[in-house]
ZAGU-703479 format. One line per 4 residues: number of its first residue (from 1); for each residue z negated, x, y negated of N, C-alpha, C. Coordinates in nm, 3 decimals, padded with zeros to 5 digits. Each point is the difference from the previous one (the first is absolute). Layout:
<torbas>
NUM	Z/X/Y/Z/X/Y/Z/X/Y ~ ...
</torbas>
This chain:
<torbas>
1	00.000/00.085/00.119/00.000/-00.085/-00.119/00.000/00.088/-00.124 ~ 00.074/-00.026/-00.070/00.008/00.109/-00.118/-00.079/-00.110/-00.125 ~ -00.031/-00.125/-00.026/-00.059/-00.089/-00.071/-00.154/-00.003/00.019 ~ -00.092/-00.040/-00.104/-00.127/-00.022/00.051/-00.016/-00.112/-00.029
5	-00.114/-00.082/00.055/-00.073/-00.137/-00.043/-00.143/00.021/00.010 ~ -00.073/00.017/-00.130/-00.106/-00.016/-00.004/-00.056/-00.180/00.022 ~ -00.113/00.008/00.062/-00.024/-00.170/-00.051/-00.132/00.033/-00.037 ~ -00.072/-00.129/-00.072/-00.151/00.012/-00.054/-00.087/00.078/00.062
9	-00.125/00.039/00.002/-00.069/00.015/00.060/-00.058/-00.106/00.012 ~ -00.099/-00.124/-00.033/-00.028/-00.121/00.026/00.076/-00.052/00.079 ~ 00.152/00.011/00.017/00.036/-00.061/00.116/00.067/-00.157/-00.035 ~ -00.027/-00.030/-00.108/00.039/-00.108/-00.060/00.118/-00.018/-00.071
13	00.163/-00.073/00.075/00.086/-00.011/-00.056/00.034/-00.123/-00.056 ~ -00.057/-00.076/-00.099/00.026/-00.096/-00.087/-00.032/00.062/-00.139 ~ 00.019/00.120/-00.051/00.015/00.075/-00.135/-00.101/-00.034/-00.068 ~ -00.118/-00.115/-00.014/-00.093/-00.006/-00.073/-00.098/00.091/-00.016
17	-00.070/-00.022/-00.093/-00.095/00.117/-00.066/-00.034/00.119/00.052 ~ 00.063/00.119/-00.011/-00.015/00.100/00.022/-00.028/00.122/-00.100 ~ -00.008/00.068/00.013/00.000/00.134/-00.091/00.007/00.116/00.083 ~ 00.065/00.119/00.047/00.026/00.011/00.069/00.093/00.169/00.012
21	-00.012/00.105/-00.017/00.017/00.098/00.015/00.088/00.043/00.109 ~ 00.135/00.090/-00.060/00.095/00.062/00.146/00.002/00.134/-00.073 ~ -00.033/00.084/00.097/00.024/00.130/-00.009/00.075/00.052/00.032 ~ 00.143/00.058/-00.036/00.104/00.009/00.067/00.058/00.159/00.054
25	-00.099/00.060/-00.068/00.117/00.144/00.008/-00.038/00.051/00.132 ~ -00.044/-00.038/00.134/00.044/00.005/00.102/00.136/-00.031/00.068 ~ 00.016/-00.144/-00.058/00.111/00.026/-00.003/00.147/00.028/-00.048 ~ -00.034/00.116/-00.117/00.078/00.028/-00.078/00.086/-00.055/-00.094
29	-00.045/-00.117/-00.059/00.032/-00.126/-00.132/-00.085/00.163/-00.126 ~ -00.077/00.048/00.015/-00.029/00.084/-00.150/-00.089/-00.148/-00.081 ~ 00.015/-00.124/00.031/-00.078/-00.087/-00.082/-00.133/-00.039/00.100 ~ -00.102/-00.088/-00.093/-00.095/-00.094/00.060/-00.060/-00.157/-00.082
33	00.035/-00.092/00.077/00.013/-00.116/-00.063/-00.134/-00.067/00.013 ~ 00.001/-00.085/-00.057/-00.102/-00.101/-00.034/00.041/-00.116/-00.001 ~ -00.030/-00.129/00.099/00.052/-00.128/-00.011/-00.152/-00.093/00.011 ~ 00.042/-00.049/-00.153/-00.100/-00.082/-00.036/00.029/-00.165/-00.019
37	-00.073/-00.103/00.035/00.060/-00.130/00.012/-00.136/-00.043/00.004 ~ -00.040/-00.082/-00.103/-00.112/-00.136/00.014/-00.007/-00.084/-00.050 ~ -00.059/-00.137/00.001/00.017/-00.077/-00.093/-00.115/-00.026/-00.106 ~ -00.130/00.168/00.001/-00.127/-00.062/-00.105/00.093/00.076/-00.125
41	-00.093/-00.040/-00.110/-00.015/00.043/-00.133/-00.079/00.069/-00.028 ~ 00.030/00.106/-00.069/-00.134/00.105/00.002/00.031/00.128/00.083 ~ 00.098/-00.013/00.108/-00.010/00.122/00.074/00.113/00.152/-00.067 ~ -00.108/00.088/00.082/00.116/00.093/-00.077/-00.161/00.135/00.078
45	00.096/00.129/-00.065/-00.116/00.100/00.060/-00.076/00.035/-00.111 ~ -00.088/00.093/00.035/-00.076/00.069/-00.110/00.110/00.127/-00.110 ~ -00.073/00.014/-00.075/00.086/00.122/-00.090/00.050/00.128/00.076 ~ 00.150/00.062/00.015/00.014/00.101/00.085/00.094/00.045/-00.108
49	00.022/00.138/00.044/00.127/00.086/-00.003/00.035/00.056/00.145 ~ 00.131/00.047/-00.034/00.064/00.049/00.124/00.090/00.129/-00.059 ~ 00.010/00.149/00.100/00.090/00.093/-00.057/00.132/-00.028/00.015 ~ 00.080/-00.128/00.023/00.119/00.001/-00.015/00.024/-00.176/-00.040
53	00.124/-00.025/-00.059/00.041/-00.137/-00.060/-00.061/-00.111/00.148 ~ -00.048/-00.094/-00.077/-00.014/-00.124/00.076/00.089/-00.136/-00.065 ~ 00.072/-00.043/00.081/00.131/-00.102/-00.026/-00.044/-00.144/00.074 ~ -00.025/-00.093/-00.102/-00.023/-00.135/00.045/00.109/-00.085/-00.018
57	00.041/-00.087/00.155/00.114/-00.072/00.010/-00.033/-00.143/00.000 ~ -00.061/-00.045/-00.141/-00.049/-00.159/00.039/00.093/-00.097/00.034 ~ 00.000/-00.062/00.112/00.039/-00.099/00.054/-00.024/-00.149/00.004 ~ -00.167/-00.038/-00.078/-00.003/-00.146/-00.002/-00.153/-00.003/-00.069
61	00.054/-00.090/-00.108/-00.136/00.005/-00.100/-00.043/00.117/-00.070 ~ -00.098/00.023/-00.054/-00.024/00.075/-00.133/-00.110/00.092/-00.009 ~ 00.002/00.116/-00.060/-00.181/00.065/00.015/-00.005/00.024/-00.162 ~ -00.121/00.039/-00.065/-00.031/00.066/-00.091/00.003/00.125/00.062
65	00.085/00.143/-00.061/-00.028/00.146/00.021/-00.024/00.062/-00.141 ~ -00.132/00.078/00.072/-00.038/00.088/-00.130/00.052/00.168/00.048 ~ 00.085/00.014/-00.052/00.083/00.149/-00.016/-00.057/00.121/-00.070 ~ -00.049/00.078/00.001/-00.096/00.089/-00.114/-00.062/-00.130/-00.139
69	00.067/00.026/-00.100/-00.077/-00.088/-00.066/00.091/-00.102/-00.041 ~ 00.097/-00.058/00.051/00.058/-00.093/00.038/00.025/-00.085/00.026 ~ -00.038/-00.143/-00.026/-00.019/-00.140/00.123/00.130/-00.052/-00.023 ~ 00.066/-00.083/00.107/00.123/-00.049/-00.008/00.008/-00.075/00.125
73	00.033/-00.141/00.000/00.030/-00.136/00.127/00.127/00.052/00.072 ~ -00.022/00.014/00.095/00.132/00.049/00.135/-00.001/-00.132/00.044 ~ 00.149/-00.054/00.035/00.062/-00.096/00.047/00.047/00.028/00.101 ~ 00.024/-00.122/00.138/00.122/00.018/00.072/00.124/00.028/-00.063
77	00.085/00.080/00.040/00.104/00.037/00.036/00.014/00.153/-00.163 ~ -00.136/00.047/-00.018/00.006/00.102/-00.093/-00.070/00.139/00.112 ~ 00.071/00.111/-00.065/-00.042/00.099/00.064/-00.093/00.095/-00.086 ~ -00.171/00.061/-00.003/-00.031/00.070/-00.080/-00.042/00.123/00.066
81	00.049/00.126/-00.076/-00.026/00.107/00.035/-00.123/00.061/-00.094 ~ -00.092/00.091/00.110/-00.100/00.027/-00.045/00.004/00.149/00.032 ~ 00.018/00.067/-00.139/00.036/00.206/-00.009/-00.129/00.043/00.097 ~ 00.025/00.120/00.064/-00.110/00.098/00.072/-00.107/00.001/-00.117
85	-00.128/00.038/00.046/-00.114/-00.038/-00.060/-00.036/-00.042/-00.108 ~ 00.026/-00.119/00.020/-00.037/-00.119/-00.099/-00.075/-00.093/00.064 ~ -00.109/-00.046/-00.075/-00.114/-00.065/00.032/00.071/-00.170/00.033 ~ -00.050/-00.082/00.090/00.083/-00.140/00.006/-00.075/-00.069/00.085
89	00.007/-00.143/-00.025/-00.010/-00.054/00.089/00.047/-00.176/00.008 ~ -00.060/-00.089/00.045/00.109/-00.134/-00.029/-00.108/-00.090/00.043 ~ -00.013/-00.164/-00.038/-00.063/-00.059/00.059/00.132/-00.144/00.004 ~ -00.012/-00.071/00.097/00.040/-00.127/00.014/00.033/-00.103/-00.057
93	00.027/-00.087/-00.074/-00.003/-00.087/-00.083/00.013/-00.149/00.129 ~ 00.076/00.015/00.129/-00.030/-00.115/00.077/00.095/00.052/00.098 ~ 00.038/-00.054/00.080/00.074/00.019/00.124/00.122/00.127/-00.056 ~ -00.024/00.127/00.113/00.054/00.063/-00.027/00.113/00.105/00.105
97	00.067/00.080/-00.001/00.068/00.068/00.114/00.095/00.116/-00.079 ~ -00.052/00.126/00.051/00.073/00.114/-00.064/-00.019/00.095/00.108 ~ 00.124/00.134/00.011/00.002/00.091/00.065/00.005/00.139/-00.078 ~ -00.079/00.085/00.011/-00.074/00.032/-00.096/00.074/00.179/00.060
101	00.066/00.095/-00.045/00.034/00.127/00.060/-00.024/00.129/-00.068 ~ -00.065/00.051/00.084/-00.061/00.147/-00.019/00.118/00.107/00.016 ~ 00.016/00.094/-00.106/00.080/00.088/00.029/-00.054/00.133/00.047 ~ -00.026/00.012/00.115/-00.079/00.000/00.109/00.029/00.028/00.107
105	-00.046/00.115/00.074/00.021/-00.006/00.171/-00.165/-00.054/00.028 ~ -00.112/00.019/-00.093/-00.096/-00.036/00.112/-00.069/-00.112/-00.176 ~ -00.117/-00.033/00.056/-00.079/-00.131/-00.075/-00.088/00.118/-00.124 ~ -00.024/00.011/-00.104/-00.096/00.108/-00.062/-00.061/-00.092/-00.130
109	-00.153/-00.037/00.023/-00.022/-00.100/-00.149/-00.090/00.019/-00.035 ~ -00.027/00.048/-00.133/-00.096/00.077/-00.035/-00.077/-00.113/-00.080 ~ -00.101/-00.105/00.024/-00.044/-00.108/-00.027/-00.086/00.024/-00.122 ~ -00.001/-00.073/-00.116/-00.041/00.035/-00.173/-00.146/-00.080/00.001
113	-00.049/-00.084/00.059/-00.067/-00.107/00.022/-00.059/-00.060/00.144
</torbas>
């Protein structure tokens, strides 16, 4: 097989609420993703940076992200890029779903909070 298929770890294939970490540079993608999907308000992580760009692919509904000193509403179908160490983070505004990519072979988050 020259393709991979990761599936959840939970084990749960109906896509609801997850958050959810792939580490990829095993198998040689150079990225590591983040697939996030829920339907509270409010969610989001604590304050981080990371040593390389983090790229959010929102897909459905909306967050508040605070970018260094920054705040700005991310929509479905907008893409926001967040530069190597810059402080960030996002919270929910209501039902939400984004895939979130590390430029990245492995996960590195240096948590502010």
């Amino acid at each position: 097989m020259t393709g991979h298929v990761i599936d959840r770890a939970d084990g749960r294939t109906d896509g609801e609420h997850w958050d959810e970490e792939f580490d990829l540079g095993s198998y040689r993608a150079d990225i590591c993703i983040v697939m996030v999907s829920t339907q509270e308000a409010g969610y989001g992580p604590r304050l981080h940076q990371h040593p390389y760009p983090e790229t959010f692919v929102i897909q459905r509904g909306s967050a508040r992200f605070t970018i260094g000193d920054e705040e700005l509403i991310g929509r479905a179908g907008q893409v926001i890029v967040v530069p190597a160490q810059t402080p960030h983070t996002f919270r929910t505004l209501g039902p939400y779903e984004a895939v979130d990519i590390y430029a990245n072979d492995e996960v590195i988050i240096d948590w502010l909070e």
